[in-house]
C-alpha positions as CSV (number, residue, x, y, z in Angstrom):
1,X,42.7,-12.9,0.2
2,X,39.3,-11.3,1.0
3,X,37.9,-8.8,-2.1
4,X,35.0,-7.3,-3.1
5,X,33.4,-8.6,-6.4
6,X,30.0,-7.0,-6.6
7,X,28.4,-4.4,-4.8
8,X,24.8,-2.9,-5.2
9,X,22.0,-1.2,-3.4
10,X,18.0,-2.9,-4.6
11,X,16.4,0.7,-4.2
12,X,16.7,2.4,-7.4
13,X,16.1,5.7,-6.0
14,X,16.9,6.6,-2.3
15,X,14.1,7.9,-0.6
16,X,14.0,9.6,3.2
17,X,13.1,7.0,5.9
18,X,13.5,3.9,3.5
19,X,16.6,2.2,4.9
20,X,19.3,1.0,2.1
21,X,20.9,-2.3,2.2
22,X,23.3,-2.9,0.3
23,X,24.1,-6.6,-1.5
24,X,27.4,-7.7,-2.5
25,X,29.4,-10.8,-3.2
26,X,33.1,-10.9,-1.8
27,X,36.3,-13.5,-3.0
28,X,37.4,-15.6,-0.1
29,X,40.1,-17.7,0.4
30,X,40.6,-20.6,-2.2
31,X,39.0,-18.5,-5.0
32,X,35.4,-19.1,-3.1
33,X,32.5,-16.5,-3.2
34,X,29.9,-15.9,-0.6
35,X,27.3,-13.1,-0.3
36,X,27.8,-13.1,3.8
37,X,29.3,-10.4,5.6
38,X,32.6,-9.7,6.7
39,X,32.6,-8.3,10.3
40,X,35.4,-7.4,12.5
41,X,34.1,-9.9,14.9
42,X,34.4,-12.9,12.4
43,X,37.1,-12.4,10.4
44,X,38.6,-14.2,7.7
45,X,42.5,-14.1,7.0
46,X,42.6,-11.8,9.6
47,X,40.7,-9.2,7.2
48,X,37.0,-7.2,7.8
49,X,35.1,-5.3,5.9
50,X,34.1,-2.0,6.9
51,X,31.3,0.3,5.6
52,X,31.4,4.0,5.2
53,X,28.5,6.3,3.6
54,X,29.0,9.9,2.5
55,X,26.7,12.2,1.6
56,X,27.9,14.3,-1.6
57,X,27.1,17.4,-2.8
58,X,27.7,16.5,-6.8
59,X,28.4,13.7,-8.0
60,X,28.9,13.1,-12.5
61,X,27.2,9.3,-11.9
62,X,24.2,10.9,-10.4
63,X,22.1,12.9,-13.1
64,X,18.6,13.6,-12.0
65,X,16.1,16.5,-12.9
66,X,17.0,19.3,-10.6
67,X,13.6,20.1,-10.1
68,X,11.6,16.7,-10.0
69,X,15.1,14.5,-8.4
70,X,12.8,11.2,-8.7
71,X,13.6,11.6,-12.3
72,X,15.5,11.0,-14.6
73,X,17.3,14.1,-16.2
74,X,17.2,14.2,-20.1
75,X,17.8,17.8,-21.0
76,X,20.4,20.1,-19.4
77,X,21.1,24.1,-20.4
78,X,24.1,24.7,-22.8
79,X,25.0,27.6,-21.3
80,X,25.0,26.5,-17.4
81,X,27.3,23.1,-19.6
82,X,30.2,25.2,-20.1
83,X,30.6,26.5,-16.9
84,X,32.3,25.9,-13.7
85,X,29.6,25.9,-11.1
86,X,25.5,25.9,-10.6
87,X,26.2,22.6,-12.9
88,X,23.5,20.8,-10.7
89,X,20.6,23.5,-11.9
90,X,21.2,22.6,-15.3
91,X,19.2,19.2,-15.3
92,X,15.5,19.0,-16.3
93,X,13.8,16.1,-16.8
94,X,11.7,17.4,-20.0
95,X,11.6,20.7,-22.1
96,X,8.2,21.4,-20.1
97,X,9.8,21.1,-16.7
98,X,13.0,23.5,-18.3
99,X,10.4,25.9,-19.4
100,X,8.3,25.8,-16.2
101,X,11.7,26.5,-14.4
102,X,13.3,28.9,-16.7
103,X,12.3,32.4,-15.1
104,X,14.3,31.3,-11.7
105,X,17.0,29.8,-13.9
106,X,18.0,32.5,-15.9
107,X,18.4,34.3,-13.0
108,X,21.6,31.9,-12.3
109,X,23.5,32.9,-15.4
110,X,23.8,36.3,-13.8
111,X,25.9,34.4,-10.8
112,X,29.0,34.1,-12.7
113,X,28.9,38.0,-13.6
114,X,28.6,38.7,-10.1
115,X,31.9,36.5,-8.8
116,X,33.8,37.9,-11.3
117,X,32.6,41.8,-10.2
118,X,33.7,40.8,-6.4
119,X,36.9,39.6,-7.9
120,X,37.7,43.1,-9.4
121,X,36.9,44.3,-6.2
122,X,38.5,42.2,-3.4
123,X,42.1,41.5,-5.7
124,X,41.1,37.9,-4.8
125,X,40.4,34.9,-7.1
126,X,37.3,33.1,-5.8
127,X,37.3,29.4,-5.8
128,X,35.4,27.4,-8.7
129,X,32.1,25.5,-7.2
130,X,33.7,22.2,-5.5
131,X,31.5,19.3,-3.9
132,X,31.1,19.2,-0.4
133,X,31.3,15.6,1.2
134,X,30.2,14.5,4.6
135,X,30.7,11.2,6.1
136,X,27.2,10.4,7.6
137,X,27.3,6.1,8.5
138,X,29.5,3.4,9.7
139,X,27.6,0.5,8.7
140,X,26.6,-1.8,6.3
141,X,22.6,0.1,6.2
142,X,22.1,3.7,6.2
143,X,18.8,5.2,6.7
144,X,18.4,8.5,4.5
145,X,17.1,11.2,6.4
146,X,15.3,14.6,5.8
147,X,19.1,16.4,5.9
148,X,20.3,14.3,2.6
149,X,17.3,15.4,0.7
150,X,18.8,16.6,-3.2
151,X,22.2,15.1,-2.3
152,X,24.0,11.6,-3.7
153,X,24.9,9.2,-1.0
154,X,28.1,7.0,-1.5
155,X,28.7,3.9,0.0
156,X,32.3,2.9,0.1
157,X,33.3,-0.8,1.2
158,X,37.0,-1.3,2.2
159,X,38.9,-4.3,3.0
160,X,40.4,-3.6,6.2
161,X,43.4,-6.0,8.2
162,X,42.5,-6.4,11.4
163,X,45.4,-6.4,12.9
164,X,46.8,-2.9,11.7
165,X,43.3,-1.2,11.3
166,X,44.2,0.1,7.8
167,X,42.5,0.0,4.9
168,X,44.6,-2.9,2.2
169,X,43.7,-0.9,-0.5
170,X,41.2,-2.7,-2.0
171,X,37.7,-0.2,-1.8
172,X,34.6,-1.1,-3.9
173,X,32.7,2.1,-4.1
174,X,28.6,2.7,-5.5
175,X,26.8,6.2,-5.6
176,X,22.9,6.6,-5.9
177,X,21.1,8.8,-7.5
178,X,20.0,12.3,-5.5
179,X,17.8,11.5,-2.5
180,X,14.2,12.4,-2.7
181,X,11.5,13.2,-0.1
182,X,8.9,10.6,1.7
183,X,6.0,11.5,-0.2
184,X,3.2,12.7,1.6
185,X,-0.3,10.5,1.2
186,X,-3.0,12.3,-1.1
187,X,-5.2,13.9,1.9
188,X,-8.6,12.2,2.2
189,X,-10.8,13.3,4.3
190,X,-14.6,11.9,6.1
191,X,-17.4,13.0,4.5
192,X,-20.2,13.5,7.1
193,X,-24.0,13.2,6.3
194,X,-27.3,15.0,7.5
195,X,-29.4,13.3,9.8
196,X,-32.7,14.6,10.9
197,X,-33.1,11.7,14.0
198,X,-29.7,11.6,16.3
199,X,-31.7,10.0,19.1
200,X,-30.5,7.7,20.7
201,X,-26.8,7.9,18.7
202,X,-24.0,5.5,19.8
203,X,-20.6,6.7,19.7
204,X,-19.5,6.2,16.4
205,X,-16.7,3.8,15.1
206,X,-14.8,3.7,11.8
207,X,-13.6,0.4,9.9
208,X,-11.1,0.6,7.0
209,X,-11.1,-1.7,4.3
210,X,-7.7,-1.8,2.1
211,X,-5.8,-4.4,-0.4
212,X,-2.1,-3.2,0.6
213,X,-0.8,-5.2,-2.9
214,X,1.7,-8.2,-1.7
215,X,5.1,-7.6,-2.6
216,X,5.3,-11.2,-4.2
217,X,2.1,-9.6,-6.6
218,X,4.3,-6.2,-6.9
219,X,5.9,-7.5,-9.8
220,X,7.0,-6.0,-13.4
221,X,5.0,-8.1,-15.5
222,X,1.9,-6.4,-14.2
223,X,2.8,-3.2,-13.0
224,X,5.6,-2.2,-15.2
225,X,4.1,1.1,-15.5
226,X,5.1,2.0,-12.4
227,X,9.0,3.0,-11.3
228,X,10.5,0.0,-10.3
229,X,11.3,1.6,-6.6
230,X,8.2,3.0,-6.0
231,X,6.9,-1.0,-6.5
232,X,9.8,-1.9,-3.7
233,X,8.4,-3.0,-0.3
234,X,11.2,-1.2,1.4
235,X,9.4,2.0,0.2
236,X,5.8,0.7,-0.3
237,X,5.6,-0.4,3.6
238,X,6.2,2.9,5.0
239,X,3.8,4.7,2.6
240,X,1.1,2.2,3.5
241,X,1.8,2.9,7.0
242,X,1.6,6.3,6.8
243,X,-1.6,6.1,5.0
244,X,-3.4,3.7,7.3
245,X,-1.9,5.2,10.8
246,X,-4.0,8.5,8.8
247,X,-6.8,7.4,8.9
248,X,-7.0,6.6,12.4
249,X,-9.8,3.5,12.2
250,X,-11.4,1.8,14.9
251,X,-11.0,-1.5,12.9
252,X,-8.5,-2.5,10.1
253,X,-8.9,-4.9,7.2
254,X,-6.3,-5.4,5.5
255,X,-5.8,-7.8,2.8
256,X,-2.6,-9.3,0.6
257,X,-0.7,-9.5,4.2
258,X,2.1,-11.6,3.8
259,X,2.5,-13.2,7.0
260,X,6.4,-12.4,7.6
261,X,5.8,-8.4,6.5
262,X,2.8,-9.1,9.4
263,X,4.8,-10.1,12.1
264,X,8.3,-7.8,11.1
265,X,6.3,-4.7,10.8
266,X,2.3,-4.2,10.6
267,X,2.3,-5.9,13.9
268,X,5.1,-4.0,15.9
269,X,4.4,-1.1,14.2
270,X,0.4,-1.0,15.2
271,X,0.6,-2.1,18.3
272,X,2.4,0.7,19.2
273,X,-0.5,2.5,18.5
274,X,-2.9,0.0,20.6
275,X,-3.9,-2.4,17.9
276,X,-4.1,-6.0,18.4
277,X,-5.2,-8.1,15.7
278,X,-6.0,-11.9,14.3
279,X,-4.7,-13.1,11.1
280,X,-5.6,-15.7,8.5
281,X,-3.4,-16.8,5.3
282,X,-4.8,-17.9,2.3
283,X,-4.7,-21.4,1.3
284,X,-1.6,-22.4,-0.2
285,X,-0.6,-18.5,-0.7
286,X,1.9,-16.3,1.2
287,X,-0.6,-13.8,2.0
288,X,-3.4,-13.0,3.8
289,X,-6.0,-11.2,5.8
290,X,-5.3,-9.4,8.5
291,X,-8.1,-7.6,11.2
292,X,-6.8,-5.2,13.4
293,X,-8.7,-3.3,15.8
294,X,-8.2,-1.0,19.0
295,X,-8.0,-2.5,21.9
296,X,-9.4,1.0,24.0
297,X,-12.5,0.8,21.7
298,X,-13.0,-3.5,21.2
299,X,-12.4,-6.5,23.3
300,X,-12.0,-9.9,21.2
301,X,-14.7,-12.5,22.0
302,X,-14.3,-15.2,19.1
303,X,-12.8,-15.3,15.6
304,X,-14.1,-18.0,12.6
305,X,-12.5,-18.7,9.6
306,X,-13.7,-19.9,6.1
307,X,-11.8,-21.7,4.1
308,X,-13.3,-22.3,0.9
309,X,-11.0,-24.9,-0.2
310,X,-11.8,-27.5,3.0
311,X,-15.7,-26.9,1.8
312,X,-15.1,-27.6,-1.9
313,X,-13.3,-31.3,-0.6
314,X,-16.7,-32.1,0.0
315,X,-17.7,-32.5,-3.6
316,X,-14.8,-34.6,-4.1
317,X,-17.6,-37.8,-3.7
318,X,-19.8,-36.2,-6.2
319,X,-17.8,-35.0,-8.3
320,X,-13.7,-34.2,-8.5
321,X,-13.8,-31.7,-11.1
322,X,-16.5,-30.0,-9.7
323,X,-13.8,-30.0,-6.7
324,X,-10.9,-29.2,-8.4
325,X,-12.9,-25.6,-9.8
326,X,-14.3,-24.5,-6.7
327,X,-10.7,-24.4,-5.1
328,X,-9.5,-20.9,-5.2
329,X,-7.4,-20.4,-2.3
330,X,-9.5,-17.9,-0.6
331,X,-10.7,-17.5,2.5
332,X,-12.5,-14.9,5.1
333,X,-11.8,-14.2,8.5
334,X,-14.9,-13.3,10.9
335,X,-13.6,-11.7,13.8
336,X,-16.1,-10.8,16.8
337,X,-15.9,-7.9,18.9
338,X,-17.2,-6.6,21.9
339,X,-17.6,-2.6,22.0
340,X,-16.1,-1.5,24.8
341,X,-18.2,1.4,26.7
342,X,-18.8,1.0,30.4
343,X,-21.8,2.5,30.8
344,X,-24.2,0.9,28.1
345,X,-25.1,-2.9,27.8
346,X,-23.0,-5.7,26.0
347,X,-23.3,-4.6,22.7
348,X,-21.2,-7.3,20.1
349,X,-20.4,-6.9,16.5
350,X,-18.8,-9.3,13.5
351,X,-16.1,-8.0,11.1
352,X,-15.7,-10.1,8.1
353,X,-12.9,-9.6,6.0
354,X,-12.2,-11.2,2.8
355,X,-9.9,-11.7,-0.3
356,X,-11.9,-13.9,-3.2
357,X,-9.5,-13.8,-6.2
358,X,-11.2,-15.8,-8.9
359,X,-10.6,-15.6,-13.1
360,X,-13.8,-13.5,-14.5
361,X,-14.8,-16.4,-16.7
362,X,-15.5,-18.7,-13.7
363,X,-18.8,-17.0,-12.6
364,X,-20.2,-19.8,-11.0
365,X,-17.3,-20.3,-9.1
366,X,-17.3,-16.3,-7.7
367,X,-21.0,-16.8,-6.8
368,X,-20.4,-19.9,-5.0
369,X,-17.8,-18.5,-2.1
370,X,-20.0,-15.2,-2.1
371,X,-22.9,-17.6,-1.2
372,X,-20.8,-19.8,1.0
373,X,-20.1,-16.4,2.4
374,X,-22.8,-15.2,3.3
375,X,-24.4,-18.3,4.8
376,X,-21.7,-18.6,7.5
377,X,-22.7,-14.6,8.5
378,X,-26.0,-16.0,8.6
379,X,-25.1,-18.4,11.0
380,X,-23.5,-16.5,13.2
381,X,-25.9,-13.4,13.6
382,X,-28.8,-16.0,13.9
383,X,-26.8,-17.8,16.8
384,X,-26.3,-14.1,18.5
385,X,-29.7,-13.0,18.3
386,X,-28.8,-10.4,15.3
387,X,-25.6,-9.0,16.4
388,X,-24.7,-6.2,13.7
389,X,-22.3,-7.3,10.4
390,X,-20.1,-5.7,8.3
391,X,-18.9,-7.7,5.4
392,X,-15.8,-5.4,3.5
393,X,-12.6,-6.6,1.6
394,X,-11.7,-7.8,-2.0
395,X,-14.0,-9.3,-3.4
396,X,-12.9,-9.1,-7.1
397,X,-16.5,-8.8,-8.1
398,X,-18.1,-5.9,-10.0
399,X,-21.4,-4.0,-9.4
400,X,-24.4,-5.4,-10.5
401,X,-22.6,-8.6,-11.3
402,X,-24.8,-12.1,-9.7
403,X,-22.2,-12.1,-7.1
404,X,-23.2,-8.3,-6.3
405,X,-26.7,-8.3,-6.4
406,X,-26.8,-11.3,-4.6
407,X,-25.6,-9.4,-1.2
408,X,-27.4,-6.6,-1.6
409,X,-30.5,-8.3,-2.9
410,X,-30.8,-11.5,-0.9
411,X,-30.9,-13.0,-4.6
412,X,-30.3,-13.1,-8.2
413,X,-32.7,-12.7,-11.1
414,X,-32.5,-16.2,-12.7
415,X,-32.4,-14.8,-16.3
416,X,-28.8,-13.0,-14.8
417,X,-26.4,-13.5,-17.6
418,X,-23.7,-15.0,-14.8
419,X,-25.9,-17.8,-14.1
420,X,-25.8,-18.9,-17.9
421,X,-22.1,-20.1,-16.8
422,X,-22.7,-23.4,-14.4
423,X,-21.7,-26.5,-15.8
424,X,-21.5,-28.5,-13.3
425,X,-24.8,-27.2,-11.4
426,X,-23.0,-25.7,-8.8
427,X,-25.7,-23.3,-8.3
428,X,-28.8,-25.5,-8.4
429,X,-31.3,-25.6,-7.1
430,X,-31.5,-21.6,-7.7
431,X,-34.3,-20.9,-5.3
432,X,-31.8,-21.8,-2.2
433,X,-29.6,-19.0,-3.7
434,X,-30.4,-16.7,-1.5
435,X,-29.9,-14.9,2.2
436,X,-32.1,-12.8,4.8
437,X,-29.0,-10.9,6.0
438,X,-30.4,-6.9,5.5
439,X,-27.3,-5.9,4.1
440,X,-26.1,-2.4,2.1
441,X,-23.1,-0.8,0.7
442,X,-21.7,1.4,2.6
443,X,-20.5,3.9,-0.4
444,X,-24.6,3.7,-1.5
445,X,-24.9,6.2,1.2
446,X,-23.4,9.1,-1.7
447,X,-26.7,8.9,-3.4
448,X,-29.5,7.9,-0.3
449,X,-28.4,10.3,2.3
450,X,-28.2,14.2,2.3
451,X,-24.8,15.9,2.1
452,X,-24.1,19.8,2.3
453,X,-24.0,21.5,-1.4
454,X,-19.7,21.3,-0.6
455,X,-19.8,17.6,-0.8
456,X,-21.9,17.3,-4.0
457,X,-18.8,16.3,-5.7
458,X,-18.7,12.9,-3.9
459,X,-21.8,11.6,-5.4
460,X,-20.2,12.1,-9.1
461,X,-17.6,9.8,-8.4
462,X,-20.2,6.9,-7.5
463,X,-21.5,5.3,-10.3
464,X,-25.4,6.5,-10.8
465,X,-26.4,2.6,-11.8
466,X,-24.8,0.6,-9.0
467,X,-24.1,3.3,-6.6
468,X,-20.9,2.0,-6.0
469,X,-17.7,3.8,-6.1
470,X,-16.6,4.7,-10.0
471,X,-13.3,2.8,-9.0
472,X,-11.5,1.0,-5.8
473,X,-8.7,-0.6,-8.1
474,X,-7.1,1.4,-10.9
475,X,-4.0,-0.3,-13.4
476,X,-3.5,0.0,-16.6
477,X,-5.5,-3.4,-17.2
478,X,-8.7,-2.4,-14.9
479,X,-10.5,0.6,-13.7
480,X,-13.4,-0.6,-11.7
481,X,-15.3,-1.1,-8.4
482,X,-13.5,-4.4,-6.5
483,X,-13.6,-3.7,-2.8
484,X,-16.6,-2.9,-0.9
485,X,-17.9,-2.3,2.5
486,X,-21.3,-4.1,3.5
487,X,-23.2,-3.8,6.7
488,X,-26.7,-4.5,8.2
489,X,-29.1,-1.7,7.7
490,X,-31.4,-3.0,10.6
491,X,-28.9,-2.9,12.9
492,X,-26.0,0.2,12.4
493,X,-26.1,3.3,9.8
494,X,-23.5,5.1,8.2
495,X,-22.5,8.3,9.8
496,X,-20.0,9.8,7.2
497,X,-17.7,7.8,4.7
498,X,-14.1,8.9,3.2
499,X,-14.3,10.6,0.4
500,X,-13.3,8.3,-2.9
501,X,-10.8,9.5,-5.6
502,X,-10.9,11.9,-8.6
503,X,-9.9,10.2,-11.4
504,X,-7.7,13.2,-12.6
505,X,-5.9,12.9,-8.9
506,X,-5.0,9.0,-10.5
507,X,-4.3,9.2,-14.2
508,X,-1.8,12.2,-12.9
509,X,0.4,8.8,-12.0
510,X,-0.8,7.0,-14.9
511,X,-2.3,4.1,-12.6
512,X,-2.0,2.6,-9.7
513,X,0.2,1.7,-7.7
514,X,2.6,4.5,-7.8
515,X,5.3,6.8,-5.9
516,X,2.1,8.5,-4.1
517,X,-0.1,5.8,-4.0
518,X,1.2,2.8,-2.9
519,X,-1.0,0.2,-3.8
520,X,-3.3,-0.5,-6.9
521,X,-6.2,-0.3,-4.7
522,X,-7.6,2.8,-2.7
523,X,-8.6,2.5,0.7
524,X,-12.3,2.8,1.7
525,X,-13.3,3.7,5.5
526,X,-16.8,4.2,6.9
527,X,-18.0,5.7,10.6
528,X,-20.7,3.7,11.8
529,X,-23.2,3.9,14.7
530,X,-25.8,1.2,16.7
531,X,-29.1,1.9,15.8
532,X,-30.3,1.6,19.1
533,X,-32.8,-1.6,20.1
534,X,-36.9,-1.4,19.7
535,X,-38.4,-2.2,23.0
């Protein structure tokens, strides 16, 4: 005889446009238990199960804070208690919120005053406040929508015979908390700069740099802080692609991409848009990087890929250890483009776009794939006679580290603390670590170019040392400067850059990620042009 043992939903919280799916485990025949469905079309003992979601007005399992729903309710008015209706309105989260609320509150204790006046009146008795139910599904997922907003869903799964068409009588039923609204991205917007010379300007293009957080790294132990729904990918995937379809780039980087969220969904979903893309997973990892870029504004020519890992092998003759600590399972995916504009000559460009995740105390290690790095750019814009390069992803390093200087410098200062940590000589010889590639941070431009007096702001959330941003990652273990955005000076300049984050905007969530923000890094975008060739 078919029953239902267990039935739950994973998203703590529904939320509009995040579709529910619920799990379950029925009894089959012979005492057996499986977590498969049940349809009509496969049935078993000539039984089904059949779905059937509701949307309720009220519901006693359901207690959120009327006015925040997302939260947990933890104070309620004694006076709205003891009566018969406006029950809902009673439910605050905190004494704060209760206060906050209490002049439109009060204003519902007169309600009851006002019912009984009309009953005087009319002769008739009105009705005590009864929940409204509407059936709104008929299958096993339901996608909330704007209309369920404040109401409890209730998903009720019945054993049905398939002969007859009538319910056996053996229903599992499971209600939700109140539904809450999609929340909308924190705005951003470009920050243009002043330029005196505009001769000669290319039309501009924008790249977007952004670590989306991998729902296998999503996990409790180290983000706890944040709700455990808000840390779902069913809700973080449609909050990051509201966020990035925002910002409208030319060219995507995207990094922590597993491949199967790639192909179910960033794939589909921007290429609706006219994206295609190329894709590279890190070594022995589940994720990766992932370059998209619009088709209407690039053409793909070539792509490269480093793996670190296949060059470390070859100090497995010299020396396995020194091997066994380079490998990292990082890698960087150089994808070449050719702009597409019909009236100027070829003009090409290369994207790199990496994810180095190394532990701090290995800083020889971290130098080493920045160095490895940057000498496969260098090979490639010295094989196409100095086609422009932006290098932008995670790099896990922080400003004026060895690893820092060393792209922006061309070389480190051998009395650099970092390179007191080499004990296998990894680095050596020092004077070979170096690069001619002229390249700059992009977020530098805060405190070299001119902005108008409005956008003054912006240059107090760079750091006035490094001139990087303040912070690109922020949890409740690190608040610093991991991603960046590098590009040849000789060849392209920065035309305006999205603004970066108050820190106030942040600690209002406590850290990142969180229902707003949903992943523990911030996004970074810049609008570049061609400086246009010397003849």
């Amino acid at each position: 005889m078919l029953s239902v043992i267990d039935l739950e939903l994973d998203s703590e919280v529904p939320i509009v446009g995040c579709e529910l799916t619920p799990k379950m485990r029925v009894s089959l025949m012979s005492n057996t238990v499986s977590t498969a469905d049940v349809l009509v079309s496969a049935t078993i003992d000539g039984q089904f199960l059949r779905y059937t979601w509701y949307r309720v007005e009220n519901d006693k399992k359901a207690i959120p804070c009327y006015v925040h729903p997302s939260e947990p309710a933890t104070i309620q008015c004694t006076d709205c208690g003891t009566r018969k209706g406006f029950v809902a309105k009673s439910y605050h989260c905190s004494s704060k919120c209760f206060q906050d609320a209490w002049p439109s509150h009060k204003a519902t204790h007169d309600k009851p005053k006002v019912l009984a006046e009309k009953e005087k009146e009319t002769g008739e008795a009105i009705p005590p406040f009864c929940p409204q139910i509407w059936k709104v599904g008929e299958s096993r997922t339901y996608t909330p929508t704007t209309e369920d907003v404040g109401y409890v869903l209730r998903l009720e799964c019945a054993v049905i015979c398939a002969e007859t068409k009538k319910d056996l009588g053996r229903s599992t039923t499971i209600s939700t908390p109140r539904v809450v609204p999609f929340p909308t991205p924190f705005p951003r917007k470009l920050v243009p700069f002043i330029r005196d010379d505009v001769t000669g300007k290319s039309e501009p293009f924008t790249v977007l740099t952004y670590n989306i957080l991998s729902d296998t790294s999503a996990s409790d132990k180290h983000y706890g802080y944040c709700q455990p729904w808000a840390r779902t990918w069913t809700y973080r995937k449609h909050n990051l692609l509201q966020e990035i379809v925002g910002y409208n780039a030319d060219v995507v980087c995207l990094q922590e991409v597993q491949n199967s969220h790639l192909d179910d969904f960033f794939a589909p979903e921007l290429k609706k848009l006219g994206y295609d893309f190329r894709y590279q997973r890190r070594t022995s990892k589940l994720d990766g990087c992932a370059t998209f870029f619009k088709q209407k504004r690039f053409s793909f020519v070539k792509e490269y890929c480093i793996e670190f890992d296949k060059i470390a092998q070859n100090f497995v003759n010299v020396d396995p250890l020194v091997s066994e600590r380079l490998i990292q399972n990082n890698i960087a995916l150089l994808v070449v483009l050719e702009f597409v504009d019909p009236s100027e000559k070829r003009q090409l460009i290369c994207v790199a776009n990496t994810h180095l995740e190394v532990k701090q105390d290995l800083k020889d290690v971290m130098l080493w794939h920045v160095h490895t790095l940057l000498k496969g750019m260098a090979a490639i814009c010295n094989s196409a006679n100095g086609i422009p390069m932006i290098m932008c992803g995670d790099f896990n390093m922080i400003p004026e580290s060895a690893p820092h200087l060393l792209v922006i410098l061309g070389k480190v200062d051998p009395s650099h603390q970092d390179l007191k940590v080499d004990p296998y000589g990894i680095l050596q010889p020092l004077e070979e670590l170096a690069h001619d590639l002229p390249l700059v941070s992009a977020y530098s431009a805060f405190w070299i170019l001119q902005m108008d007096a409005m956008f003054a702001k912006h240059k107090m959330r760079v750091n006035s040392s490094s001139k990087e941003p303040m912070f690109t990652k922020f949890t409740k273990d690190f608040r610093g400067c991991n991603d960046y955005i590098f590009y040849t000076a000789k060849t392209l300049r920065v035309e305006s850059l999205l603004e970066l984050v108050d820190k106030k905007e942040v600690v209002k969530n406590k850290a990142l990620p969180s229902p707003q923000w949903p992943s523990s890094h911030i996004a970074l975008l810049a609008q570049f042009s061609y400086i246009p060739t010397q003849k």
